[in-house]
C-alpha positions in Angstrom: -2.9 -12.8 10.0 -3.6 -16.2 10.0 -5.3 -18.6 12.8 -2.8 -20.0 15.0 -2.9 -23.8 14.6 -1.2 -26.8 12.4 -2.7 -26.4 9.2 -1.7 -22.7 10.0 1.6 -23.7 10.4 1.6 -25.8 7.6 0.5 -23.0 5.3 2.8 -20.4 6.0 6.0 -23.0 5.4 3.9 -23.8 2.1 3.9 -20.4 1.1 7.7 -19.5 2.6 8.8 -22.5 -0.1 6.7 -20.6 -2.6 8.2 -17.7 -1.9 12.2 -19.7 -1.7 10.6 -20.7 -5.1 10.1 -17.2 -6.6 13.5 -16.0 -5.8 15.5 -19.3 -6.9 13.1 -19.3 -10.1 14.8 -15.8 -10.4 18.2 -16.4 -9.9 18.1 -19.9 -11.9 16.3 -18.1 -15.0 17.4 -14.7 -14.8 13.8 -12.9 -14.0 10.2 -13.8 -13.2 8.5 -15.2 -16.0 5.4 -17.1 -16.9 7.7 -20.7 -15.5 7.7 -18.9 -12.0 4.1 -18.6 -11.7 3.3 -21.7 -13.3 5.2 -23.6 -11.0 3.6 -21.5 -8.0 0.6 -22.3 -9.2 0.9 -25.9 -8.7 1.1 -25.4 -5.0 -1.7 -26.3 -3.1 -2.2 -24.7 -0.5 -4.9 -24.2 3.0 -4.5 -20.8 4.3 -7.0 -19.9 7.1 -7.2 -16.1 7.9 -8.3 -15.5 11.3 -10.3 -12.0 11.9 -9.6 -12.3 15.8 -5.9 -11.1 15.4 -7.8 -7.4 14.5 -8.1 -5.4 17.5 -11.1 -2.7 17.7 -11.8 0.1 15.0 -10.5 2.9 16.8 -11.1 6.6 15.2 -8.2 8.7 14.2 -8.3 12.4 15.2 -11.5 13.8 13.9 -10.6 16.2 10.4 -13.2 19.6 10.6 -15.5 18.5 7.7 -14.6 15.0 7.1 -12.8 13.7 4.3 -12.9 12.5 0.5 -11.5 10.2 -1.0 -9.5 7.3 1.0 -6.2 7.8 3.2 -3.1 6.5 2.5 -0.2 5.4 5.4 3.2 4.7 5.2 6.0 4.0 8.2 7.6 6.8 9.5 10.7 4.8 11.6 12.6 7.5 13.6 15.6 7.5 16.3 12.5 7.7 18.9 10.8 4.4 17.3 8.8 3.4 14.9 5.7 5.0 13.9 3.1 6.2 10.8 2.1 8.6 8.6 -1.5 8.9 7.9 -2.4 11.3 4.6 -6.1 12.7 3.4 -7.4 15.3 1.4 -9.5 17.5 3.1 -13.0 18.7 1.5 -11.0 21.4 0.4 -8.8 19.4 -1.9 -5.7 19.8 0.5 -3.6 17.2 1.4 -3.2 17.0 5.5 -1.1 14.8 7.5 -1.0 13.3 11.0 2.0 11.1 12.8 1.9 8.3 15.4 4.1 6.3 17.4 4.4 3.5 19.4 2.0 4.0 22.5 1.5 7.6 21.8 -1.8 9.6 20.4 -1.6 10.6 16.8 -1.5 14.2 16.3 -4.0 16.8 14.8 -4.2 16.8 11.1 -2.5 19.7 9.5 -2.1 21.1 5.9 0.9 20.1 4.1 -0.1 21.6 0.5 -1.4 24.9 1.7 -2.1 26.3 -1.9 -1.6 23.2 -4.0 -4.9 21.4 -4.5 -5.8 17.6 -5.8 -8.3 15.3 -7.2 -7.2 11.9 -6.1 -6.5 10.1 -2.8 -2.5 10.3 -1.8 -0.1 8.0 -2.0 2.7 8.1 0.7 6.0 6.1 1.3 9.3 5.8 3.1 12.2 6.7 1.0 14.2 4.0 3.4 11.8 1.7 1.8 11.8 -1.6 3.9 14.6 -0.1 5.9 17.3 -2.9 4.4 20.2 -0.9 4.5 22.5 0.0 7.3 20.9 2.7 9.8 23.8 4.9 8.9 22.3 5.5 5.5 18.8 5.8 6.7 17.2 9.2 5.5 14.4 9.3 7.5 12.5 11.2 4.8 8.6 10.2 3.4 7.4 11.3 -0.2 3.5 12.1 -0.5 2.1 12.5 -4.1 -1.3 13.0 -5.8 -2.8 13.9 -8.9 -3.4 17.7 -9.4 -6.8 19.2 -9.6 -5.3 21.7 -12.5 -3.6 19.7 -15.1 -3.6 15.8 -13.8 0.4 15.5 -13.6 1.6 13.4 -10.4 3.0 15.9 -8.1 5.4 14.6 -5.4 6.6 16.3 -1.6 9.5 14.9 -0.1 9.7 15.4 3.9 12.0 14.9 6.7 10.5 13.3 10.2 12.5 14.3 13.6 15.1 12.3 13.7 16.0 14.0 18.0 15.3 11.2 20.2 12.3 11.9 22.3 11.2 11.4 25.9 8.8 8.3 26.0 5.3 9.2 25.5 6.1 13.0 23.7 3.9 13.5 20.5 5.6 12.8 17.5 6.8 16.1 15.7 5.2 17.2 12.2 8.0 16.5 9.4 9.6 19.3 7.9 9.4 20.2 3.6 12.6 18.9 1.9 11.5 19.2 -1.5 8.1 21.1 -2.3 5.3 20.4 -4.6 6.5 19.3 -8.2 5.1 17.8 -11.0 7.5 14.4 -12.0 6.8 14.6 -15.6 4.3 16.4 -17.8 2.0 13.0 -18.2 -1.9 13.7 -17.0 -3.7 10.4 -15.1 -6.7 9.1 -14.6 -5.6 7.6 -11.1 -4.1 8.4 -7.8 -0.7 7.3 -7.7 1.0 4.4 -5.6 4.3 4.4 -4.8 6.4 2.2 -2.9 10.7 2.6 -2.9 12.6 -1.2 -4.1 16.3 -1.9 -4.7 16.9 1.7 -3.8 14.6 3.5 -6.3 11.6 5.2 -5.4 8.6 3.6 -8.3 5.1 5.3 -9.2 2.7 3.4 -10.8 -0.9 5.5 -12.3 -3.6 4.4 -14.8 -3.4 7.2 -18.1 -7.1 8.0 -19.9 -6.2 5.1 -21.9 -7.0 2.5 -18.8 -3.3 1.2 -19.7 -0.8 1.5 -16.2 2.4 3.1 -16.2 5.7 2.8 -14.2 7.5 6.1 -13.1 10.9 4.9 -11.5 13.5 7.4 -9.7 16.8 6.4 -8.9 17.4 7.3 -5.0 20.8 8.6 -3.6 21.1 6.7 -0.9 24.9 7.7 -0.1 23.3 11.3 0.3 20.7 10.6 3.3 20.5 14.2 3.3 19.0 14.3 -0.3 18.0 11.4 -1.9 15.5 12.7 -3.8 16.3 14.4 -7.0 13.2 14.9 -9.4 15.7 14.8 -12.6 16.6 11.2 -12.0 13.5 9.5 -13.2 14.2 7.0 -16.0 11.9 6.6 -19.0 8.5 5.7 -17.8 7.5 2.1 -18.8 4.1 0.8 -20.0 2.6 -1.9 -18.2 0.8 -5.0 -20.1 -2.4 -5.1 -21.6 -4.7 -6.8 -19.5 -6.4 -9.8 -20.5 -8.8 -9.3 -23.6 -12.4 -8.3 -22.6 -10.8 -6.1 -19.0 -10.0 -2.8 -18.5 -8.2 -1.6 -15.6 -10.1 1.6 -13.5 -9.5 3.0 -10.3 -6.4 3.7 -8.3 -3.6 0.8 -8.5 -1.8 -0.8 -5.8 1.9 -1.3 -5.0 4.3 -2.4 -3.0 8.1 -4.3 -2.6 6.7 -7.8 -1.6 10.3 -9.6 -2.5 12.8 -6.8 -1.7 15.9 -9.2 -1.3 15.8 -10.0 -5.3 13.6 -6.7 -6.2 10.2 -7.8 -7.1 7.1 -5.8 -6.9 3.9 -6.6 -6.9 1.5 -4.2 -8.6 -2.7 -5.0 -8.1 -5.4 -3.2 -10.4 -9.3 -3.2 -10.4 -10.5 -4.7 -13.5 -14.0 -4.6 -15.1 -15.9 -6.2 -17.8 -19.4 -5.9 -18.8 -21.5 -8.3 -17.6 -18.6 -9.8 -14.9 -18.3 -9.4 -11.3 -14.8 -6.9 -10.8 -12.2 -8.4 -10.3 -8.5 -8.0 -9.3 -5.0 -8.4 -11.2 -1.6 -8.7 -10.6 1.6 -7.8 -12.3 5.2 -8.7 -10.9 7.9 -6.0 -11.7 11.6 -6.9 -11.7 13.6 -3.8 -10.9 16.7 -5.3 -12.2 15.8 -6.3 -15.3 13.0 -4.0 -15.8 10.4 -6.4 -17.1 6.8 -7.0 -16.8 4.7 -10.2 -15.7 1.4 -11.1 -18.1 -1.0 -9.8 -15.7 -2.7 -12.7 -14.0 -6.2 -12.9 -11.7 -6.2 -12.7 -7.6 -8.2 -15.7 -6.6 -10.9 -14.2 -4.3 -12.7 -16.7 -2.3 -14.9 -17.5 -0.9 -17.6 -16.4 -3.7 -19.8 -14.4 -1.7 -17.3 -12.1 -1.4 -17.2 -9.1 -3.8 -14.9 -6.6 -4.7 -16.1 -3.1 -4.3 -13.2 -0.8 -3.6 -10.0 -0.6 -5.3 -7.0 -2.6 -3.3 -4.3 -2.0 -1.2 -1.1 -3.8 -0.6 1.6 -4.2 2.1 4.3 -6.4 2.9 5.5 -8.6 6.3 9.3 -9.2 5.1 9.5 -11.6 8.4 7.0 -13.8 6.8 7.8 -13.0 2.8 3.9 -12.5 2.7 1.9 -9.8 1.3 -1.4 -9.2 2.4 -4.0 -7.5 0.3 -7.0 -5.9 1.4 -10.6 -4.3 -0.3 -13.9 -3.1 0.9 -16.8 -5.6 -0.1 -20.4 -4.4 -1.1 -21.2 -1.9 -3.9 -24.1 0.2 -2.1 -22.4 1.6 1.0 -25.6 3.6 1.1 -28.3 0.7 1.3 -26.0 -2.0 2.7 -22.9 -2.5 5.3 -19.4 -2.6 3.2 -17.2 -4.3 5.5 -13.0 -4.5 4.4 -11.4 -8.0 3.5 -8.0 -9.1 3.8 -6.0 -12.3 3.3 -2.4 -13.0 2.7 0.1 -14.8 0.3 2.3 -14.5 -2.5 1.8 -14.5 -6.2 -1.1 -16.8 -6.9 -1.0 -18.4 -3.4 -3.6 -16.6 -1.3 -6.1 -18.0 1.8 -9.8 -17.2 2.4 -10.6 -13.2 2.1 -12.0 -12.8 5.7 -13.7 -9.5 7.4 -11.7 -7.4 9.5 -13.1 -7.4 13.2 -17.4 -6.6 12.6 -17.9 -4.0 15.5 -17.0 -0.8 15.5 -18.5 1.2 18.4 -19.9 4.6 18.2 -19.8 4.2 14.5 -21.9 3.0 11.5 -20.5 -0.6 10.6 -19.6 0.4 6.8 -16.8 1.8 4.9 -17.6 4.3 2.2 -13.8 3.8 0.3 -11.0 1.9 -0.5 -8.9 1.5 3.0 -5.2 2.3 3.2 -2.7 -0.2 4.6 0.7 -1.1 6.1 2.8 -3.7 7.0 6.3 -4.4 8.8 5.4 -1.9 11.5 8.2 -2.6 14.1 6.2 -2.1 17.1 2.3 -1.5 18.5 0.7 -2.8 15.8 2.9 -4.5 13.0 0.2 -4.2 10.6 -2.3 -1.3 10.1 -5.5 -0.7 8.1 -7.2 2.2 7.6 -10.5 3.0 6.2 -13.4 6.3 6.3 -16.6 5.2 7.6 -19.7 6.5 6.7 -19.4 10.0 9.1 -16.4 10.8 6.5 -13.8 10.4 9.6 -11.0 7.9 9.4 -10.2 5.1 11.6 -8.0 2.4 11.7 -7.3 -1.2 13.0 -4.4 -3.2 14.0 -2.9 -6.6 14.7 0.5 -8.4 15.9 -0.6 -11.5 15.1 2.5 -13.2 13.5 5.1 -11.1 14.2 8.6 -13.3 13.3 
């Protein structure tokens, strides 16, 4: 997602050494530490986002009523090709889920927590993670969580996708229930979860009542593709750091497995503080030795652009590049709230550009935080999704720097 010309060039080898950097910084000192970002940080750097790549806003099938709350989408990679999972809650408080595939319509939306209800957003992710193990021991299966509407636990539903090749151009098929709705531990949140799966363990990260974030990890069977999933494995949960003095984490955090060859996660929180424009932070997570970067600022620039949305986060493992995206503007009501993206690593990140201004047949605003994802095989390789002021969903896409 970057313009296509020298300095472009230039950029991304810049931040492919930062990135060469963070892992040898890793392996040299035995995690990431405040040296690692440091020495990132004295990388200079002329990244130049170019909005073009983005196709058209294009609506997703229309959901009786509308939505609240933002989507979430993960990859749904099957024997018939690589595809999506998009996730809402309904007005009724009801998760519902539709699938697409490469050159295919999405399907209908359709309840997959018929009596179970929910006050946050979903979170959804692939328990093959980045898919870096052999096909063999691919499981094919997505987990979906959310915060309950009658106690605030994190409830999670594990699901298998078709794995029966299909004839080109069949709609994908719904994904059956592997494991039904259950509560991972008896801790109530303030946020929606994220999730995202690293060095074969599935990790949840939520904000409690104290504004403080907290990591949920679940060790993954990945010799049993049949059942990886087993809600007794869950380690200890793990506090995250306090952020800097004066900011308080709110809204729903962000995650994702931005270096999954050394297993290092990027975690990205709204922050506020009276008196100060919001801002975003960033925490690094190293699976292995289960430790915690100082949380550190996202440099947003230019200026004029604001964060009004909590973040979301995916990964392009062909580039070693994250890219992070937020909707702009604070009164969706008054004013247009348009979603930004850039990509980097760390501290390294390019101009926050607007994704693609015209959407035809629909108001030009966004009235939540979008949902995103990256590494997509095929048509596009990365996705954004967002609701618009009719309380529908639709999405955009680009294959601009595919490796």
């Amino acid at each position: 997602m970057f313009s296509r010309d020298d300095s472009r060039q230039r950029s991304i080898a810049q931040l492919r050494r930062a990135g060469a950097a963070l892992v040898l910084l890793a392996s040299a000192c035995g995690g990431i530490g405040p040296d690692a970002t440091a020495e990132l940080g004295r990388t200079s750097q002329d990244v130049t986002p170019d909005p073009a790549g983005w196709r058209a806003w294009t609506p997703e099938p229309t959901n009786s009523g509308g939505w609240t709350g933002g989507p979430a989408v993960c990859q749904a990679l099957t024997p018939s090709g690589d595809g999506t999972a998009i996730v809402g809650r309904s007005t009724n408080n009801r998760y519902r889920i539709s699938m697409r595939q490469f050159f295919v319509e999405a399907t209908a939306f359709a309840d997959i927590s018929t009596f179970t209800t929910f006050n946050s957003k979903p979170a959804c992710t692939s328990l093959d993670g980045v898919h870096t193990l052999d096909e063999g021991l691919w499981n094919y299966q997505l987990a979906v969580l959310g915060k309950s509407a009658s106690n605030n636990q994190f409830l999670i539903k594990t699901m298998k996708l078709d794995t029966e090749p299909a004839f080109f151009g069949d709609p994908p098929t719904l994904p059956t229930t592997v494991v039904n709705w259950t509560s991972i531990n008896s801790n109530a949140y303030a946020s929606a979860p994220a999730a995202a799966v690293s060095q074969a363990a599935l990790l949840v990260v939520g904000r409690r009542s104290d504004n403080r974030l907290y990591l949920h990890r679940n060790h993954l069977a990945i010799l049993l593709p049949q059942t990886p999933f087993d809600n007794s494995s869950w380690d200890p949960v793990l506090q995250l750091p306090a952020l800097p003095s004066g900011w308080t984490a709110a809204g729903d955090p962000a995650i994702a497995d931005t270096q999954p060859l050394i297993g290092v996660v990027t975690i990205v929180t709204r922050a506020t503080r009276p008196g100060f424009p919001t801002r975003l932070y960033y925490s690094l997570f190293e699976s292995a030795a289960s430790t915690f970067q100082a949380w550190a600022q996202v440099p947003i620039t230019p200026s004029t652009v604001s964060v009004g949305s909590d973040p979301a986060l995916e990964v392009d493992r062909g580039l070693g590049l994250a890219t992070l995206y937020f909707r702009s503007g604070t009164n969706c009501a008054t004013s247009a709230c348009r979603v930004f993206q850039s990509s980097g690593i760390a501290n390294l990140w390019g101009e926050f550009t607007q994704i693609f201004d015209n959407i035809a047949g629909h108001s030009d605003t966004f009235t939540e935080a979008p949902g995103a994802i990256g590494d997509l095989g095929l048509e596009p390789h990365h996705m954004v999704i967002a609701r618009d002021s009719s309380g529908q969903f639709i999405h955009n896409g680009t294959n601009v720097d595919i490796p």
